[in-house]
N, C-alpha and C positions, 0 to 999 in steps of 0.2 A: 106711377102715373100722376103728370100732375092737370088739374081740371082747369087755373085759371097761371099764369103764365106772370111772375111777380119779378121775375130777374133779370138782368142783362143780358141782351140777346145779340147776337152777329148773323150773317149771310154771309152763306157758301156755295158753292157755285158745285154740280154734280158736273169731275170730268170725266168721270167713265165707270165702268160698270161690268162684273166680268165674272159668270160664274165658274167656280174653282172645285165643284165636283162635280162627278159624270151622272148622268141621266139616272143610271139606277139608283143614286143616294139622295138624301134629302137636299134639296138646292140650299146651297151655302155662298153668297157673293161678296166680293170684293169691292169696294164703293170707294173712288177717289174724290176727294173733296180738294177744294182750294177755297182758299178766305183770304180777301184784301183788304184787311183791317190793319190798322197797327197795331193797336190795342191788343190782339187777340197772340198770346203765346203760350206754348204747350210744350210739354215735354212726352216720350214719347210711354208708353203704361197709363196714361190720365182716360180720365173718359169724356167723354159728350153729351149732353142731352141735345137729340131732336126733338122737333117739337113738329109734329101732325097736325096739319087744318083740320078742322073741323067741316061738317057739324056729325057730333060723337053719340053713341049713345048715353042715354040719361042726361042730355042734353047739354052734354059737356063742349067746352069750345076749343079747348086745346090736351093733346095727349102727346104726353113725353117720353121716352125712353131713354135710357143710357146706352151708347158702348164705346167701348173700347180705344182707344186711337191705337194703329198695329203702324202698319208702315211710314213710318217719318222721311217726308220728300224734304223737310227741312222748308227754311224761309229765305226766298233769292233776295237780289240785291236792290228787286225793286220793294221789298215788303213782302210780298206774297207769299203765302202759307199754305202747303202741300201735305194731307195725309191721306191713309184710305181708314176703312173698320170694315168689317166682318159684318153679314147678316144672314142670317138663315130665316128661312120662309117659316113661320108658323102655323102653328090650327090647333085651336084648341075644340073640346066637348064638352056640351052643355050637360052639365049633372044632372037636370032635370026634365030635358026632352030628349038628352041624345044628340043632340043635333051636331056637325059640325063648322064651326067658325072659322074664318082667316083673323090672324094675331093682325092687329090694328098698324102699327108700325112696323113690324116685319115684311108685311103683302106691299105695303104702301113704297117704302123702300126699296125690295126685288124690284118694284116695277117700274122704278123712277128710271128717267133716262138721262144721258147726258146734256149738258147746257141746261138743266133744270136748275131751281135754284131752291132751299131749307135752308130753315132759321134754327138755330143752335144756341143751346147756353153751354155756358161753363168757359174752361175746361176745369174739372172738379180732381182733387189731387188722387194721386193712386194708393191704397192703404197697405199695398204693397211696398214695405221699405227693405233694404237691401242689408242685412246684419253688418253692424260693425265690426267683426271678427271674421275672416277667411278662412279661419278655421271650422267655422262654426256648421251646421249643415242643415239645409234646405229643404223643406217637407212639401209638397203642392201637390193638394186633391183638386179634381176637378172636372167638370161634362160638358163636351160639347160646344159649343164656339164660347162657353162662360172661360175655358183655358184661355182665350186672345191676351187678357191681360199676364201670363205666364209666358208665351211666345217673347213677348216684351221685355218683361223682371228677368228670363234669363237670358236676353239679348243685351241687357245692363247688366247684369253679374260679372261677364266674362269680360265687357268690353271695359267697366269700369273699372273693376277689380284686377283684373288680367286673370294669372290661373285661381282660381281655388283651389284651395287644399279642403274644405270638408265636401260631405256627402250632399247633390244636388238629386232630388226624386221628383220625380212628376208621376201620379198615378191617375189617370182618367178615364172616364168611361163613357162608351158610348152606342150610338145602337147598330152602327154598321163602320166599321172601319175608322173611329174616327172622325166620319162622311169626308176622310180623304181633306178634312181641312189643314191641317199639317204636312200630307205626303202624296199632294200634289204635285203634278207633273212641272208644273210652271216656278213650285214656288215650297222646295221642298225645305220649310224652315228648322224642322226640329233635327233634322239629319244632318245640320250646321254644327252641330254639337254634340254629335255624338262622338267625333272625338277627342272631346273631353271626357279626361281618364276619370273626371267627377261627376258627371252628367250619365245619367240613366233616366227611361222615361218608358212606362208599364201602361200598354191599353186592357180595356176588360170590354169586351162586347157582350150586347144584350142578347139571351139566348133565343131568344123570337123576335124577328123581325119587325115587331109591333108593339115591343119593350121600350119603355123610355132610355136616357140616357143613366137617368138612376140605377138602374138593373146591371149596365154596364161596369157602373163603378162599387155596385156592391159584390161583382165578380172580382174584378181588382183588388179589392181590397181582400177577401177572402184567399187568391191564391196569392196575393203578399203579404199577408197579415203579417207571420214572423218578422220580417223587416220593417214594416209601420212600427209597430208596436214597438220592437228595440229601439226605432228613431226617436220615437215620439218618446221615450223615458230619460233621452239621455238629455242632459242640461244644456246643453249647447246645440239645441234643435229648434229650429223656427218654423211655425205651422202655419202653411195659409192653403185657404179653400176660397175656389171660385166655381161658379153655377146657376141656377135654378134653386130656389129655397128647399125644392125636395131634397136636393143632395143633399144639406147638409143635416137634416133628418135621416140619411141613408148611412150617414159616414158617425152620426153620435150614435147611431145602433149599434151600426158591425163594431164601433173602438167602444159601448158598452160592454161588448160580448168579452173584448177582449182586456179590459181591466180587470172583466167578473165583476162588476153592477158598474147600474150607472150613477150612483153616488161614486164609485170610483172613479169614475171618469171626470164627472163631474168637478174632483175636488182636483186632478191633473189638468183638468181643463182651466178650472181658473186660476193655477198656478202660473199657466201660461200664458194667460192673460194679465197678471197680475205684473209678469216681468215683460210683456211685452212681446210677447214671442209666439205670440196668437194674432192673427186678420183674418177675414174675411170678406166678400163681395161679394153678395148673394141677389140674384132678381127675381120677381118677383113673375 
């Protein structure tokens, strides 16, 4: 979040708005945007900041989030810039009354309507890079619309790459299906690639409906462990994790467990980062 607003900023124009699960799951929408800048080019995995009028609490004047840019409408002939992003309605609880709150930018967003118009920075690059070897194999943990940027990285894998030849995983969790944001009726993206004889993608759902998305991925992980754990040792494996900052306290537990300490892990961890073979994108 940021409080006073110091970067370059453009206008976007909301053309439509469209939610992409059903009633019973948490609302998850589809936000199309357009920008008539020239100035303003993206590629498709980068993300966004909006930025939220004010006036905020703590007497803040501007609140920012990031996400994702998913659907690339591409830039016509007259300049014009087309994308959508992902957002799910929030609510968080106060630790110390209980009480519950609507997530500042989540609500704000759900509710916006078309012909509206937000102020956006960036677009900020994605720290998802795509390995330079085809052989090499793909690791992605991840909960809940924090996967969007993954929808992306493996819509560039295949198309820029063509086949891969190593192992492509996606493991994430969540609290009810997914919330249906991948295997939607309208817009079933991850089923694009299933047949790719490299592409496999593992959910784990939270076992109470009132579980976060964490819960869900520490079941995933749990019933794939074996297969994590073999990925993540072999040298030619690249590890990225997107989410909520919980996950990835969720995910250095369960792959603590599974080094046998977490100095072990620890010292695999920053081997992997040391060659490059570790990202993440975590929010807050």
């Amino acid at each position: 979040m940021n409080n006073e607003v110091n970067v370059p900023t453009v206008e976007a124009i909301v053309k439509g708005s469209a939610r992409i699960t059903p009633e019973s799951h948490d609302e998850v929408r589809q936000i199309d945007l357009q920008i008539d800048d020239p100035s303003f080019r993206y590629a498709e995995g980068q993300s966004i900041g909006i930025v939220i009028p004010g006036p905020h609490p703590f007497g803040n004047k501007y609140h920012m989030r990031r996400y994702t840019i998913i659907n690339d409408g591409g830039v016509g002939p007259d300049g014009v810039a087309e994308f959508s992003i992902l957002v799910r309605r929030c609510f968080y609880i106060d630790e110390v009354n209980g009480e519950r709150y609507p997530g500042i930018a989540s609500n704000y967003l759900c509710d916006i309507t078309a012909g509206q118009k937000l102020t956006l920075t960036g677009p900020y690059k994605s720290p998802f890079k795509i390995p330079p070897d085809p052989a090499a194999n793909i690791l992605m943990v991840g909960t809940g619309t924090g996967i969007a940027p993954f929808r992306s990285f493996v819509q560039r894998v295949y198309k820029e790459k063509g086949k891969w030849q190593g192992d492509v995983r996606l493991f994430y969790g969540a609290k009810s299906g997914m919330e249906s944001l991948y295997k939607n009726d309208a817009d079933d993206d991850l089923a694009n690639y299933y047949d790719e004889p490299t592409f496999k993608a593992f959910a784990g759902l939270a076992s109470r409906p009132l579980m976060a998305d964490a819960d869900g991925l520490e079941r995933t992980i749990e019933d794939n462990s074996q297969e994590i754990w073999a990925l993540i040792q072999q040298p030619n494996t690249y590890l990225y994790l997107a989410g909520l900052k919980n996950m990835s306290e969720v995910f250095n537990k369960k792959i603590s467990e599974l080094a046998g300490s977490e100095e072990a892990w620890g010292e695999l961890k920053n081997q992997l980062i040391e060659e490059e073979r570790y990202s993440e994108l975590l929010y807050t």
